[in-house]
C-alpha positions as CSV (number, residue, x, y, z in Angstrom):
1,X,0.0,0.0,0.0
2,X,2.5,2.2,0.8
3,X,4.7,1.7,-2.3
4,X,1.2,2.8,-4.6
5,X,0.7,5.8,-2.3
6,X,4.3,6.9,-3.3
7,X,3.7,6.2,-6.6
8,X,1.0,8.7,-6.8
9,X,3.5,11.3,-5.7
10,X,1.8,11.5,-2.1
11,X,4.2,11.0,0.9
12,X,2.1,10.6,4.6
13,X,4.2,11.4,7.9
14,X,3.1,10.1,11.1
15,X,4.0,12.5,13.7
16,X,5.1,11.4,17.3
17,X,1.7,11.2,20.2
18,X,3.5,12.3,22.7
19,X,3.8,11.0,25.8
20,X,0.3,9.5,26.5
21,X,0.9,5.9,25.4
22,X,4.0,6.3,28.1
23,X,2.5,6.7,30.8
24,X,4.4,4.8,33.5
25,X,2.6,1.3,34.5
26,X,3.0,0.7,37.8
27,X,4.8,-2.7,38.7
28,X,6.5,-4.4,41.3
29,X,9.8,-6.8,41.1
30,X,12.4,-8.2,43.5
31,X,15.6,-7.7,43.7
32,X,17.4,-6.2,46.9
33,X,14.6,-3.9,47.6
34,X,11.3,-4.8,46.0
35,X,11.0,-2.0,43.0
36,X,8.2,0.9,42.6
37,X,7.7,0.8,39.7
38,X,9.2,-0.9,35.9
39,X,11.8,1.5,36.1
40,X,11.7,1.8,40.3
41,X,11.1,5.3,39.4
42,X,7.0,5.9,39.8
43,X,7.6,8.6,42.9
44,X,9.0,11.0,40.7
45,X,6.7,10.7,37.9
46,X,4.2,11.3,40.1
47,X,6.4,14.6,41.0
48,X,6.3,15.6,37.7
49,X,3.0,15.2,37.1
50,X,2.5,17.4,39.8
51,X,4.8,20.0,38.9
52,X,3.1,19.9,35.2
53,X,-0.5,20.4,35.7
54,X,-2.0,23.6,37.4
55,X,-5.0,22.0,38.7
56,X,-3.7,18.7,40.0
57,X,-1.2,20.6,41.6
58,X,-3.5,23.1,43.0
59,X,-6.2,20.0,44.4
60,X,-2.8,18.5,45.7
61,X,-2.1,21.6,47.7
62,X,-5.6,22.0,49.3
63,X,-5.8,18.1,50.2
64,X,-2.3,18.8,52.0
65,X,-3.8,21.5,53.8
66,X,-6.5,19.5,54.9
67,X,-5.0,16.7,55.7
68,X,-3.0,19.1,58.0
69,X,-5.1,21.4,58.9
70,X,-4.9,23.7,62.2
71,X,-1.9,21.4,63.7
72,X,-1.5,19.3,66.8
73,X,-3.8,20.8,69.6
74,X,-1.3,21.4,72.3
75,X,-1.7,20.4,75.9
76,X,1.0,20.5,78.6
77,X,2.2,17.2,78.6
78,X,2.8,17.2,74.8
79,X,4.0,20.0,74.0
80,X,7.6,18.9,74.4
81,X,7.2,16.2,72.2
82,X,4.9,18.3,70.2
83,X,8.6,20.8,70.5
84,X,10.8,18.4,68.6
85,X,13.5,20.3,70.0
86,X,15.9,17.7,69.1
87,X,15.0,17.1,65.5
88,X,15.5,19.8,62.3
89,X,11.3,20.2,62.2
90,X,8.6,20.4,65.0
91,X,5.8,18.2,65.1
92,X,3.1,20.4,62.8
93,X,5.6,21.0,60.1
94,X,6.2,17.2,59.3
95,X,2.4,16.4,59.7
96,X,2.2,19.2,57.1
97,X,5.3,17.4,55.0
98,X,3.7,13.9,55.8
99,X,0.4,15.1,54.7
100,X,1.7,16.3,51.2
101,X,3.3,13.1,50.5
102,X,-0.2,10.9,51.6
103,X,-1.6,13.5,49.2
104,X,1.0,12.4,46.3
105,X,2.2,9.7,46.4
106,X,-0.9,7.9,48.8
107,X,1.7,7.2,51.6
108,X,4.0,9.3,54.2
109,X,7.4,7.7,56.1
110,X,9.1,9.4,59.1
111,X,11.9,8.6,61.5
112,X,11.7,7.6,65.2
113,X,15.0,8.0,66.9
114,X,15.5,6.3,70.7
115,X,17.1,8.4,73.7
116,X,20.1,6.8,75.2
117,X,18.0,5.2,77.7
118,X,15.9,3.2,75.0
119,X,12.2,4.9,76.9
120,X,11.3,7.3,74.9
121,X,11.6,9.2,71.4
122,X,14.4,11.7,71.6
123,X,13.7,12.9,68.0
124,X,11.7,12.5,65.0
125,X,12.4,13.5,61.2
126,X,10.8,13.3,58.1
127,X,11.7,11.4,55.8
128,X,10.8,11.8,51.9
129,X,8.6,8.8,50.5
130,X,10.4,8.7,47.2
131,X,13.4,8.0,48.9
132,X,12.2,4.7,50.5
133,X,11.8,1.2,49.0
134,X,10.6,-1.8,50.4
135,X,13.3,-4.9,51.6
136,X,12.5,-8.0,49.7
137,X,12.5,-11.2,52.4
138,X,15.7,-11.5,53.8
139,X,17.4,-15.5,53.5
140,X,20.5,-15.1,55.3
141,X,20.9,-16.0,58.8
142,X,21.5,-12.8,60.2
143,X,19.7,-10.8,63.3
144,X,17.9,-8.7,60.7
145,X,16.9,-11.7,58.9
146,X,15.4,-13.5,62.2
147,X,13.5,-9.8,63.4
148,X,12.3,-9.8,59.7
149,X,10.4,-13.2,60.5
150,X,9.0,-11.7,63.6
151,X,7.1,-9.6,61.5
152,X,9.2,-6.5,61.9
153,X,9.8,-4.6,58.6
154,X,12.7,-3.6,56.6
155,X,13.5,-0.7,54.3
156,X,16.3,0.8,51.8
157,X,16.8,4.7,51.7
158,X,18.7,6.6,48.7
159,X,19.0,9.9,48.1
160,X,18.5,9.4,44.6
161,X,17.4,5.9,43.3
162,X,18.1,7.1,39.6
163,X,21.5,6.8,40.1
164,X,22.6,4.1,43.2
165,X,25.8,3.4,41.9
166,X,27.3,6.3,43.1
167,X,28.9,6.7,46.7
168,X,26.7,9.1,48.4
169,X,23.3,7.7,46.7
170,X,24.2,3.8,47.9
171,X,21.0,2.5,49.3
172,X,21.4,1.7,53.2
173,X,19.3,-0.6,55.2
174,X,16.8,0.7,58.0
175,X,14.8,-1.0,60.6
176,X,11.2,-0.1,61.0
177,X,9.8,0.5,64.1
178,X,9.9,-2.0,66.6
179,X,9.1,-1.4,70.6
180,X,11.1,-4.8,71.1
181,X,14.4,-4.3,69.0
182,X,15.4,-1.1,70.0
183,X,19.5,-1.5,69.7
184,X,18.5,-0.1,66.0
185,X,18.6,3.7,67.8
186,X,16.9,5.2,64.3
187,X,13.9,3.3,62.6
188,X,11.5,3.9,60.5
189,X,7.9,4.4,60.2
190,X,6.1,3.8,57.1
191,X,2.9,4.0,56.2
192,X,0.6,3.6,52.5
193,X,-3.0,3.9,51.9
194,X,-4.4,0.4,51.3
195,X,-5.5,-0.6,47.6
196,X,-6.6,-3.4,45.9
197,X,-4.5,-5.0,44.2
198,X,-1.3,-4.3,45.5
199,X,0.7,-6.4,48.0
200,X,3.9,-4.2,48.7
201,X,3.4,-0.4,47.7
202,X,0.2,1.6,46.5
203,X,-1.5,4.1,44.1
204,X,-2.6,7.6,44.9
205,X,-6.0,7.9,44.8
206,X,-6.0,10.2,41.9
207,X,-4.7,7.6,39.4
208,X,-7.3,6.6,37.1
209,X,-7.0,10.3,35.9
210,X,-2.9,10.2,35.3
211,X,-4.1,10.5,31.7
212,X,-6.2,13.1,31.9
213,X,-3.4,15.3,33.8
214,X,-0.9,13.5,30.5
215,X,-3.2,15.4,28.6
216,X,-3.5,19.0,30.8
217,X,0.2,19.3,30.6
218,X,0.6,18.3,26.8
219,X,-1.8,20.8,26.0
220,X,-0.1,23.5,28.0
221,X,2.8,22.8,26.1
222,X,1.6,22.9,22.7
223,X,-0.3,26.3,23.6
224,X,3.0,27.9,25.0
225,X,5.1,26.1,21.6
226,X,2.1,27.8,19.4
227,X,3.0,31.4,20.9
228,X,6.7,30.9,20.2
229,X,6.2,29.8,17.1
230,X,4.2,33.2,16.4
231,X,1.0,30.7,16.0
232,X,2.2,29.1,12.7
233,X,-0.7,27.3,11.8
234,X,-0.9,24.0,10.4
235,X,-0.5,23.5,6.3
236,X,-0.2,21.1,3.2
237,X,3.0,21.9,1.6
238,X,2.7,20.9,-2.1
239,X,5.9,20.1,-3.8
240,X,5.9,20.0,-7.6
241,X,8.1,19.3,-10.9
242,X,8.9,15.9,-9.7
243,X,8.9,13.1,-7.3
244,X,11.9,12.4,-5.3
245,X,13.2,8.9,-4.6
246,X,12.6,6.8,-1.4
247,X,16.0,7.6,0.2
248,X,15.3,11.4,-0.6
249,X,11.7,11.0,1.2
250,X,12.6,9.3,3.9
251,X,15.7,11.9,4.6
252,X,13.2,14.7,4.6
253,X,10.6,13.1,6.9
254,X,13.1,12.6,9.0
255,X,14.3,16.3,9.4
256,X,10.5,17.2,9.2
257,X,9.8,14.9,12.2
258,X,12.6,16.5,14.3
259,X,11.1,19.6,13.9
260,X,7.4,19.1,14.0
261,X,6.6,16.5,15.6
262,X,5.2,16.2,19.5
263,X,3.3,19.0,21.4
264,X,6.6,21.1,21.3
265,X,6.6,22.4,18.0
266,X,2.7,23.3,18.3
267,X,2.5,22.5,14.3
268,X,2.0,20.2,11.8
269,X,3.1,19.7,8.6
270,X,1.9,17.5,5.6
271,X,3.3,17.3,2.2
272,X,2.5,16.5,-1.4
273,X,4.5,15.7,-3.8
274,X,3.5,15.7,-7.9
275,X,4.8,15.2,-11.2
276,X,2.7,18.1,-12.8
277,X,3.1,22.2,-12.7
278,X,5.2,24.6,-11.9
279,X,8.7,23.7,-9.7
280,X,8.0,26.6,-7.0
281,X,5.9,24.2,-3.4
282,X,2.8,25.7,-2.9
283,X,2.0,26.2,0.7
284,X,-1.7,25.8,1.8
285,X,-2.8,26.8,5.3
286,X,-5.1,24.6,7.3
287,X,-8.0,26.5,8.3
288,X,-8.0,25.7,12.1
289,X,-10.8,28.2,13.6
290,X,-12.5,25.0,14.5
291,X,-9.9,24.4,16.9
292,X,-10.8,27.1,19.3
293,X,-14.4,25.4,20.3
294,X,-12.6,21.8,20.3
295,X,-10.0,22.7,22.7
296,X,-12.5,24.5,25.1
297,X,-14.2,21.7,25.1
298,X,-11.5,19.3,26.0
299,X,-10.0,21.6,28.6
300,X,-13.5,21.1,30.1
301,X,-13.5,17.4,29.8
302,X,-9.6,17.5,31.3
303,X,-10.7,19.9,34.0
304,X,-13.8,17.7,34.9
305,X,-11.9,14.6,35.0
306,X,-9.0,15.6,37.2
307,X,-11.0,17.3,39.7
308,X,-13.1,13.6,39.5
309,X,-10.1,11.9,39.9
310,X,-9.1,13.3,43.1
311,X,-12.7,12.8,44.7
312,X,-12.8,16.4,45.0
313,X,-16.0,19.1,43.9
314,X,-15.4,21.9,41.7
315,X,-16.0,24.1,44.2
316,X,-13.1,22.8,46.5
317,X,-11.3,23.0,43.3
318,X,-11.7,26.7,43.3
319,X,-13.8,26.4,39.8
320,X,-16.8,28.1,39.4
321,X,-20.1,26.4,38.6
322,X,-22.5,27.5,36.3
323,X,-25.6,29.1,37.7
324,X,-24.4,28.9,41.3
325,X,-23.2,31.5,43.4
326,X,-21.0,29.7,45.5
327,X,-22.2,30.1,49.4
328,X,-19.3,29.5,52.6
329,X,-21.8,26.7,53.7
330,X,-21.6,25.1,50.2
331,X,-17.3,25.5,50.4
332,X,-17.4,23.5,53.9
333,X,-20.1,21.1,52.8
334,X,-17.8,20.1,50.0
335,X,-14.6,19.7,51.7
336,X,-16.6,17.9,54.7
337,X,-16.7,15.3,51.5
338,X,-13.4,15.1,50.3
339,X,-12.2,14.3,53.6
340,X,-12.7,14.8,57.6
341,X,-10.3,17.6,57.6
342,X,-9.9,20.8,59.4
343,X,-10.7,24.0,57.0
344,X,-8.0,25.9,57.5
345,X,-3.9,25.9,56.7
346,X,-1.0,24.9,59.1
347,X,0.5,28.6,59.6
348,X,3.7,28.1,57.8
């Protein structure tokens, strides 16, 4: 088919999707550590998803606030703990931290460290989720090993799991908690939002719209490519006086592709080529005013789904609905929904 099409003097070019049919799957394997993800990456894409949507990123924020809210209520024989005085954050700031991750990534991790006398907690940190993998069984027949049996668990840390090979990103082992073992002065407390479905990590509860938020930040991007392109619009080029051969096609759809294709170059390009009239191309624009209506609508659509996707109203979302006024009561009734959560911000 394609060999007649060329014949004819017409050449198609099928111009990259993007990034939607990339979307990371989320998967588990073992090897030291059990991995989050196919690429044990899946926390960070979930940070740049964050980072490349304005609404999920602005529902992320408020459910962090929420899940926040006013603090710890202090009462005298809390407040030094409440204090952390031994730790780099006090007690509000890392509920705020943990409740930004639970929002994220649908779990939060912290770290308990013993006094000298083993009774109490002399200090606790935070510790970032992404940083954190699971310990697959241990078989040796080490102390660890025996505790893991017991049922206490086992974690790696990195400070970057992209890149483990070098010295300062080496994954190190850490005991979780454990009111028994205590010789391990620092362990660790982690905790994920059940799902079904999965046996070692989780989802965030906003996943079944990952594509939609795909699709909020390709847009974005083709917008912002359009305006630096000064809104070159879409055309047929139409080269005549001859067709080129194969090896000539193929070269030019090449450099054609690395410049127009993906929501980057906010263009597209198709060309012609014919055996009959003059040698000069003829460039034909593509009448896009249709566009305007279509995108409107699926900003709508994207808008809709993402706010859906997070369990959340469009009134906690900040959007404003369509023959409503939008009363305080309504606001409160709302967030009352999307979770039991305090209604206003952790002072920071």
């Amino acid at each position: 088919m394609a060999d007649k099409e060329q014949d004819k003097g017409i050449n198609f070019f099928s111009f990259a999707a993007g990034d939607a049919d990339n979307v990371p799957k989320y998967a588990e394997s073992n090897k030291s550590w059990i991995q989050w993800g196919p690429d044990n990456l899946y926390g960070e894409y979930l940070i740049d998803l964050m980072n490349s949507s304005s609404k999920h990123n602005s529902l992320l924020v408020k459910k962090a606030n929420m899940i926040a809210g006013k603090g710890f209520v202090r009462t005298d024989n809390v407040e030094s703990f409440l204090a952390n005085e031994h730790g780099k954050d006090d007690m509000d700031i890392i509920a705020f931290k943990n409740g930004y991750d639970l929002a994220v990534y649908g779990g939060f991790a912290y770290a308990v460290t013993w006094d000298n006398g083993k009774k109490t907690l002399a200090r606790k940190t935070y510790i970032d989720f992404t940083k954190v993998r699971l310990a697959k069984e241990l078989d040796d027949d080490s102390e660890q090993a025996k505790r893991q049996s017991e049922g206490v668990p086992y974690y790696w840390i990195s400070a970057d799991w992209s890149n483990t090979r070098k010295a300062k990103n080496k994954p190190e082992l850490i005991q979780g908690f454990s009111e028994k073992y205590k010789d391990e002065a620092t362990q660790l407390v982690w905790e994920i939002e059940y799902r079904p479905g999965c046996d070692f990590y989780t989802y965030p509860d906003y996943v079944s719209s990952v594509d939609w938020i795909e699709l909020d930040k390709e847009i974005a991007t083709f917008h912002l490519s359009s305006v630096h392109n000064g809104f070159t619009p879409s055309m047929i080029i139409s080269f005549k006086g001859g067709v080129p051969s194969d090896d000539e096609m193929k070269k030019f759809k090449r450099k054609l592709n690395s410049e127009y294709s993906g929501a980057e170059n906010g263009s597209r390009v198709f060309v012609t080529f014919t055996e009959d009239g003059d040698e000069a191309p003829e460039f034909i624009p593509v009448n896009l005013n249709a566009s305007d209506e279509r995108f409107l609508q699926l900003e709508e659509q994207i808008q809709q789904n993402i706010i859906v996707g997070h369990g959340a109203s469009p009134i906690v979302a900040g959007v404003a609905v369509g023959g409503k006024l939008g009363s305080s009561d309504e606001v409160l009734e709302a967030e009352l929904i999307l979770g039991p959560f305090q209604d206003t911000k952790v002072p920071f």
